[in-house]
Every structure is written in structure tokens, then in C-alpha cells.
C-alpha positions as CSV (number, residue, x, y, z in Angstrom):
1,X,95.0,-194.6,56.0
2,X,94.0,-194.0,59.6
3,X,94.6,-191.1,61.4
4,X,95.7,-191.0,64.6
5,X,94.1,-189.0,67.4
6,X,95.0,-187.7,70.4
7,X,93.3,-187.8,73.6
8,X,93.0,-184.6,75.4
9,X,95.5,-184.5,78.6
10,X,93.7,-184.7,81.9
11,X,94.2,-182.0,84.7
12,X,96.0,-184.5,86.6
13,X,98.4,-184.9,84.0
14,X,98.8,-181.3,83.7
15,X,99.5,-180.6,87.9
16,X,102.2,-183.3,87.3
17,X,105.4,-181.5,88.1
18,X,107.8,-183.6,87.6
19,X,109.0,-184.0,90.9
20,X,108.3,-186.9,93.5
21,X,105.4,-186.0,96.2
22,X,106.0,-186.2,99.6
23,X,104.3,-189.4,99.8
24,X,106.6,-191.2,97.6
25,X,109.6,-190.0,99.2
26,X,109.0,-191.4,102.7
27,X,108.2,-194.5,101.1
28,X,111.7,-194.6,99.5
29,X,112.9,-193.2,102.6
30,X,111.3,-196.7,104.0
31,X,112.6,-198.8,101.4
32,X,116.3,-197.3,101.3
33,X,117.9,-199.7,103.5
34,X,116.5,-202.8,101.4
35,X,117.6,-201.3,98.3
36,X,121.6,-200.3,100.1
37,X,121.7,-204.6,100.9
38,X,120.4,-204.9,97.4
39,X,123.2,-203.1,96.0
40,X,126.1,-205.0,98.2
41,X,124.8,-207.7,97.5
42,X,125.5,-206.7,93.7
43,X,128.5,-205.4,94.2
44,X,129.6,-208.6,95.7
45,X,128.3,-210.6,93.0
46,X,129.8,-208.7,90.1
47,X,133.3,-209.0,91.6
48,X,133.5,-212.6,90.8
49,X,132.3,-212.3,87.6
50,X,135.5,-212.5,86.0
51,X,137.4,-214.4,88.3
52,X,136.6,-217.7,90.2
53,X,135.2,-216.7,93.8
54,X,137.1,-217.4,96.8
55,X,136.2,-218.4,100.2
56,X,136.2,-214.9,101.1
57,X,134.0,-213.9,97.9
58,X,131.8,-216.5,98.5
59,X,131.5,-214.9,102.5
60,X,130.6,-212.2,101.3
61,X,127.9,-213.7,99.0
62,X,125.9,-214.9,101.6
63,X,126.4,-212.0,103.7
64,X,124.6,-209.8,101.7
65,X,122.1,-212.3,101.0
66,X,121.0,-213.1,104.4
67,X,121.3,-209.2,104.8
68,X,118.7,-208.4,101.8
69,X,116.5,-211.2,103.5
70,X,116.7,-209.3,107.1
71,X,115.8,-206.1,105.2
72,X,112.6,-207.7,103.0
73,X,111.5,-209.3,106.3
74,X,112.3,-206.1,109.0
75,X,110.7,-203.8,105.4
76,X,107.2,-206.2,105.1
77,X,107.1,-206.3,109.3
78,X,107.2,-202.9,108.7
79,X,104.5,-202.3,106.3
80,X,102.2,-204.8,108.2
81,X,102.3,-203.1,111.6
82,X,101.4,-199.8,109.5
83,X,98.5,-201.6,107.8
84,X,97.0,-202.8,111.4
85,X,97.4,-200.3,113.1
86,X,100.2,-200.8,115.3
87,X,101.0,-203.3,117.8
88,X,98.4,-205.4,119.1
């Protein structure tokens, strides 16, 4: 039988508090409206999951399709600018 041995916890482990660091929070601060068309999108998908969509249902659809893509593209846009630098 082998036993099993445990690796001794790093400091960084232990000044873990639990809590998100400021850091992280701005980045789901920048994230939150990609992640709001992301759940419409949902929403609207799991309402015709039990019935057959209608015109408007299927509206809706690709509303908050072309919404998540305006989000992903506005959210890496974003991201790049802050990567270069700014504006060139």
C-alpha cells in the first residue's frame, strides 16, 4: 500500500482570502455586458424548447445573437486597444 502525502501549502495559498481581487472584478466589470447578451440570448432559446418557435421567437433568436456578436467584437476591440496602448 502507498501512502499518500501531502504537499505543504504555499504562502500564496494561505493569503488566499476567498474573495475576488480588485483586478478580477474590473475585468468582470468589462466582461458584464457580454455575459447580460449571453444570457438573453439563453433565455430566448430555452423558451422554445418546448414549444415550436414562432416568427416572433425566432426574432428574437437572432437578436440576441447578433447582440452577443456586437458584445464579443465591441469586448476584444476593447481588450486590443488596452493591449497597444490606446489609439494609434
Amino acid at each position: 500500500m502507498q501512502s499518500i502525502i501531502t504537499l505543504p501549502a504555499t504562502s500564496r495559498a494561505l493569503a488566499f482570502d476567498g474573495e475576488p481581487s480588485d483586478a478580477e472584478l474590473d475585468v468582470v466589470a468589462l466582461e458584464m455586458p457580454l455575459i447580460l447578451a449571453e444570457v438573453d440570448l439563453l433565455d430566448a432559446e430555452i423558451m422554445t424548447l418546448d414549444r415550436p418557435a414562432t416568427v416572433l421567437d425566432e426574432r428574437r433568436i437572432r437578436r440576441a445573437r447578433h447582440r452577443v456578436l456586437a458584445e464579443r467584437r465591441d469586448l476584444t476591440n476593447r481588450a486590443g486597444l488596452a493591449q497597444s496602448g490606446g489609439a494609434a
